[in-house]
Structures are given as C-alpha cells and as structure tokens.
MISE-998535 format. One record per residue (C-alpha): residue in three letters; x, y, z. Coordinates in steps of 0.001 Angstrom, whole numbers, padded with zeros to 6 digits, always signed. Each point is the difference from the previous one (the first is absolute). Example, Ala and Ser with C-alpha at 12.3 -4.5 7.8 and 13.67 -1.06 7.14 Angstrom:
2
ALA+012300-004500+007800 SER+001370+003440-000660 
END
This chain:
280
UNK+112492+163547+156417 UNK+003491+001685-000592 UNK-000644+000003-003706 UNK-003228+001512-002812 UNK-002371-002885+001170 UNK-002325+002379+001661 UNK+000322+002872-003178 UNK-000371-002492-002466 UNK-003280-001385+001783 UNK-001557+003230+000621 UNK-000405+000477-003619 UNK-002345-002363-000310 UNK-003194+001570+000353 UNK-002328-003075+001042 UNK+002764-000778+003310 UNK-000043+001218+002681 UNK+003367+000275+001967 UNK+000213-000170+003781 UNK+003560+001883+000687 UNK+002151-000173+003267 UNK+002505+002301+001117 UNK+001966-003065+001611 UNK+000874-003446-000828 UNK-001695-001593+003318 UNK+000333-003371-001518 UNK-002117-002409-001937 UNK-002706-001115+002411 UNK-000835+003813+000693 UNK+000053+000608-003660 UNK-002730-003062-000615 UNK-001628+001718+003138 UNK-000466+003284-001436 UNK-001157-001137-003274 UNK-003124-002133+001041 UNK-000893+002877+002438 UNK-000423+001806-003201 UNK-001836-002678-001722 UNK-003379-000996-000310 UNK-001027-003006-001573 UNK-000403-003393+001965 UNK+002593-001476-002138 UNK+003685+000924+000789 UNK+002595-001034-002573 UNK+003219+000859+000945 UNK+002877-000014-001555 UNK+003584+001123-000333 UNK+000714+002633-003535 UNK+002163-002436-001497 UNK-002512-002471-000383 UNK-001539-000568-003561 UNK-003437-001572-000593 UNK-000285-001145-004119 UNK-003962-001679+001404 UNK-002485+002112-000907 UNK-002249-001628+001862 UNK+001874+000062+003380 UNK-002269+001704+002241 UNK-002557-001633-001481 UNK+001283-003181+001209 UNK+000419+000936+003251 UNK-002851+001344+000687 UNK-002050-002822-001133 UNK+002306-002643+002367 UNK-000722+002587+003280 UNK-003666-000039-001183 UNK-000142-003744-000268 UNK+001842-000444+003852 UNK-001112+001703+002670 UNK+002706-001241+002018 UNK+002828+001240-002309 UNK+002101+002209+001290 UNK+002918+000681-002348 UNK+000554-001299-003536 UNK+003480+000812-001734 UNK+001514-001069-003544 UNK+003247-002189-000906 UNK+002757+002784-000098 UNK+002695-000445-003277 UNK+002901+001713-000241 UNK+001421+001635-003273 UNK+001657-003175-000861 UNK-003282-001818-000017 UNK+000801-002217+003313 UNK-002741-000151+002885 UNK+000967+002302+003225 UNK+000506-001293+003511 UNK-003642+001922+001107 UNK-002246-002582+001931 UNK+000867-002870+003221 UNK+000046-000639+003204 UNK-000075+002628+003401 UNK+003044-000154+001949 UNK+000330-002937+002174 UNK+003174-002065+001508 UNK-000094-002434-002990 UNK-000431+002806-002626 UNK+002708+002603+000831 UNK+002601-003281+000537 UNK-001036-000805-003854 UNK+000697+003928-000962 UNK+002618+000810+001870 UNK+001745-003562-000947 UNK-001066+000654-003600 UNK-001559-003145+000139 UNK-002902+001413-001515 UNK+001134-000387-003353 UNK-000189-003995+000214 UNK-002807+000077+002402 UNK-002670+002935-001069 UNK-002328-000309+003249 UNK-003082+001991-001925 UNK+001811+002175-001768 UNK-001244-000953-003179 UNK-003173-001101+000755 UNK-002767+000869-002387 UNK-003065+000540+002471 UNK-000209+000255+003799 UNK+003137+001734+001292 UNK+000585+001677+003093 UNK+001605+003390-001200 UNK+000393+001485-003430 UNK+002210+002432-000914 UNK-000883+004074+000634 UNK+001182+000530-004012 UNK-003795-000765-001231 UNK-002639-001163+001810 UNK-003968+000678+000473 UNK-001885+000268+003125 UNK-003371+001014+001394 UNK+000235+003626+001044 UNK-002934-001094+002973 UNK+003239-002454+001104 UNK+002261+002272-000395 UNK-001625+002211+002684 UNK-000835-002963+002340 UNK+003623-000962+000177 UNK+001110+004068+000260 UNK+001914-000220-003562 UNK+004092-000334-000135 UNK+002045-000250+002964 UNK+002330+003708-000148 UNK+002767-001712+001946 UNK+001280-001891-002404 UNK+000917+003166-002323 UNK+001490-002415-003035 UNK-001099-003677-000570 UNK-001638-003067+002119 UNK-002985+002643+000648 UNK-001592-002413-002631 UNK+000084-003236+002298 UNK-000899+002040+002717 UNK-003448+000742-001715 UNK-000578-003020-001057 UNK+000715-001567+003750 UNK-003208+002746+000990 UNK-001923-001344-002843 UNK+000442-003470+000865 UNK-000971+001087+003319 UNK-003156+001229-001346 UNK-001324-003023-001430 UNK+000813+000677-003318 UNK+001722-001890-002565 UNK+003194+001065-002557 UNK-000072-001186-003043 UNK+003337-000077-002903 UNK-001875-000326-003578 UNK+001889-001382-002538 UNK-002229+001050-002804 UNK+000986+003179+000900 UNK+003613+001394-000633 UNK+001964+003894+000102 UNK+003025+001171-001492 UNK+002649+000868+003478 UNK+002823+002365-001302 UNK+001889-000488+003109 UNK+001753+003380+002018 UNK-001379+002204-002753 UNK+000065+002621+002414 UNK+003127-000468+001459 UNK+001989+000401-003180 UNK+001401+003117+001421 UNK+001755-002228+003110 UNK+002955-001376-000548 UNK-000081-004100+000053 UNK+001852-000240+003234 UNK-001525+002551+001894 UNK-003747-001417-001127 UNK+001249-003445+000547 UNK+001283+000791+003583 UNK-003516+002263+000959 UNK-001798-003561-001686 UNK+001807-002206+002759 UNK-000872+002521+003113 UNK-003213+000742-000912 UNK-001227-003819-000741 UNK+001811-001529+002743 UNK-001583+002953+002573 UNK-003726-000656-002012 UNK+000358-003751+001263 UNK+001868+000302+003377 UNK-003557+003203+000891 UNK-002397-002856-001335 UNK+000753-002626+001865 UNK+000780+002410+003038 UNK-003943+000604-000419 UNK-001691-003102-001106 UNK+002481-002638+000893 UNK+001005-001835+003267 UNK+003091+000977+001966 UNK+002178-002527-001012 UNK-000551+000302-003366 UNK+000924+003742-000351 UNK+003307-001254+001389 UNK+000266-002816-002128 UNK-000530+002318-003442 UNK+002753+002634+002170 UNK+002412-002864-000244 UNK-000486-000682-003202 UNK+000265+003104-001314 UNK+002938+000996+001463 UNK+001874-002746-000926 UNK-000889-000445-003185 UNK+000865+003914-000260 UNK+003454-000836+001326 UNK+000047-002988-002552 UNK+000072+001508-003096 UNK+001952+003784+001261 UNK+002761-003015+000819 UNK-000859-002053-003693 UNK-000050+003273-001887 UNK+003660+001093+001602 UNK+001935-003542-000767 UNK-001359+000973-003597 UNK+000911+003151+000153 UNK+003306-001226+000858 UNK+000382-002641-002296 UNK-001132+002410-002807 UNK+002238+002695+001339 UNK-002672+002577-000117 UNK-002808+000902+002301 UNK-003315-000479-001282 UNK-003656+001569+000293 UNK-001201-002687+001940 UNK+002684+000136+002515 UNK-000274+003479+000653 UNK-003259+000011+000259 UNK-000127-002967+002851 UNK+002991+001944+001894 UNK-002451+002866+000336 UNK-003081-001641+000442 UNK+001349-002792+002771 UNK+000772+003019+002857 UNK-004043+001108-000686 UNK-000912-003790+000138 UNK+001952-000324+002990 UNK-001707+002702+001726 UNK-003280-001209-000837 UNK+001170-003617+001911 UNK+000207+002067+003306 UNK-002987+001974-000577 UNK-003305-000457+001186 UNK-002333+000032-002383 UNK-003266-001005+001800 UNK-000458+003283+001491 UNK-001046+002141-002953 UNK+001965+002960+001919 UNK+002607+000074-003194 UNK+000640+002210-003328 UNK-001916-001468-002542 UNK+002522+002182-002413 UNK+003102-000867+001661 UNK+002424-001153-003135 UNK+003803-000883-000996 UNK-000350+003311-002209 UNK-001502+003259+000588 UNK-002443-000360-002976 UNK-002155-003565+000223 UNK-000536-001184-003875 UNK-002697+001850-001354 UNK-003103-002439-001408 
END
C-alpha cells in the first residue's frame, strides 16, 4: 500500500503484519498471508471490510464443524448506502457472459443473489478450510487483480466441496478504499483491463475452446460499445468525460488481449495500461 496502512497497523501490538517490498497482486498477497498462518480456519478478507457481529467467527466455525463437505462460506456484502453487493453467481459459461456482457443480468440474476449454494463468491470476505486451501495449491498468481476468486472456487468445486453464501451473515464493503489516491478514470480504465483479462485467463484454463472465443467476442465488442456510447455523449454534452477516456485507453489493452493467447501461461501476470497496477 502507497499510503500509512502498514504504519498504522504495526502499532497494534496483538497483529502481526506480513510486509512486501512489491505489489505482486492480490492472489500473491492472500498467498503469503496463509503461509504465515496457522489455524485451520482461514478468513480472509479485504481492509475495508467491517464486521459489527461479534459472534462472526463463531458462526463460521460452527457451520465448517457441522459440514464436512463445506468448503467455503462467505457473508451478504452491503455497501455504504445499505444496498446488497453483486458478490455471489454463476462460473463463466456461454449463457452467463451473454447475460453480463448484454447487461441482461440486471432483469435476469442467474445466481447472483442466491442465498445458499452458489458457485463462486466474491474474494472481498470469505472463509475456507486451510487443509483445502493446500489441496487446491491456494490463489492462482496469474490473475494479479480480480476473478482469482472464481478461479478458487472452480478448484474447490473440483474438490468435492461445497460453497455456501449465508444470509444471516452480512459485512460492511467500503468500495476502492485503497485506491482513493487513483484518479477515477485511471482506476476505472485499470478495472476494465484487469476484469476483462481475469475472465478471458479463466476460461483460457477451465473452459472449452469455443467458449474462450465466445467471452473474446464479447468483450471486445462490448468494449467498443460503450468507448463509441461514451463519445456521442461526450459530443452531445460538448465535453469529454471520465468514462470515455477511460474506455479510449482501456479498448487498445482489450484489443491486445483479443489476439493474445492466453492458454499458455507463458505471459506477464503484471503486464498493465499503467506502470503502477492499483494497489489493494
């Protein structure tokens, strides 16, 4: 972290902080932490998360006691203004990126609200069994900044195990706390590259063929979809705005990524838009 994150923690005496000399991304960070961790129980979660339960871990650990087969539990997410977050559904498949990518998602949800069995939940908060985390060799570095979350949960589902979204469980999510320092077009445009590449490496690893080309499509031209949206507006309003800078820079890295092949792991897991990624 660029700013007193890591000061301000060390003066805690009964934390311990795990430091880094570089930002290798968020996976690696989650990585180095439960290396230096030792109770069966992980609970992970990001530093802008706050838990009013007192009685949080207590309820987890009594749901992984109860289910053998439970693999990862995780809480409803709220945002400051008290609405739930977008932080559960379905794995990427052909009917599932259409419904994102379309924004059809909004009038069709597809899981993404679903109170119990989901297939992914988000990496903001969750819990899992360190013993898993180990089977399934922990977080994915690749990714370097989001989707590393699906990924795991794919390995846990290949597992055996089950992932679970408890509503009777809920955190406070103060979105981009730690990107405060980044300006909103620059984070927004590192947001775009960084998802759409998290998606395009997943499926390039767990996914068929054809549908790594089908979510390529699909990202691409929804990318050139709203850069060509944001610039009638821009037009129209007779000044440029964030989000149409920020898809002008973005679309040449989204481009590239089209053309690339991403199922052979041979590539920069750090490669960004911007010479600093978005410290998390």
């Amino acid at each position: 972290s660029q700013d007193r994150t890591a000061e301000i923690v060390r003066s805690f005496s009964d934390v311990r902080l795990i430091e880094s000399s570089e930002n290798r991304g968020y996976g690696a960070g989650l990585n180095m932490g439960v290396s230096n961790a030792r109770a069966e129980l992980l609970v992970l979660l990001n530093p802008d998360i706050t838990i009013s339960d007192s009685r949080f871990i207590e309820k987890l650990v009594e749901q992984f006691e109860q289910d053998p087969r439970l693999g990862v539990v995780a809480p409803i997410i709220y945002g400051p203004k008290g609405t739930s977050l977008y932080s559960a559904g379905r794995l990427p498949s052909f009917l599932s990126e259409f419904l994102t990518y379309s924004r059809l998602f909004q009038w069709v949800p597809f899981g993404r609200y679903s109170d119990k069995h989901v297939d992914w939940v988000s990496g903001t908060v969750f819990a899992t069994r360190r013993s898993l985390w180990e089977q399934v060799h922990g977080m994915d570095e690749h990714y370097f900044l989001y989707v590393e979350d699906m990924d795991y949960c794919e390995r846990v589902h290949g597992a055996g195990f089950r992932i679970v979204r408890d509503s009777h469980l809920s955190v406070l999510h103060v979105q981009s706390a730690s990107t405060r320092q980044n300006s909103r077009q620059r984070f927004f445009s590192q947001v775009l590259f960084w998802d759409t590449r998290g998606v395009l490496y997943f499926c390039s690893q767990h996914r068929s063929r054809t549908l790594y080309a089908w979510v390529k499509f699909l990202a691409l031209v929804w990318m050139c979809l709203q850069f060509l949206r944001f610039t009638v507006q821009s037009v129209v309003d007779g000044a440029a705005s964030r989000e149409q800078a920020a898809f002008q820079h973005a679309l040449p890295w989204v481009w590239r990524l089209s053309y690339t092949n991403l199922r052979k792991r041979n590539f920069n897991p750090k490669e960004t838009p911007y010479e600093n990624p978005p410290h998390q």
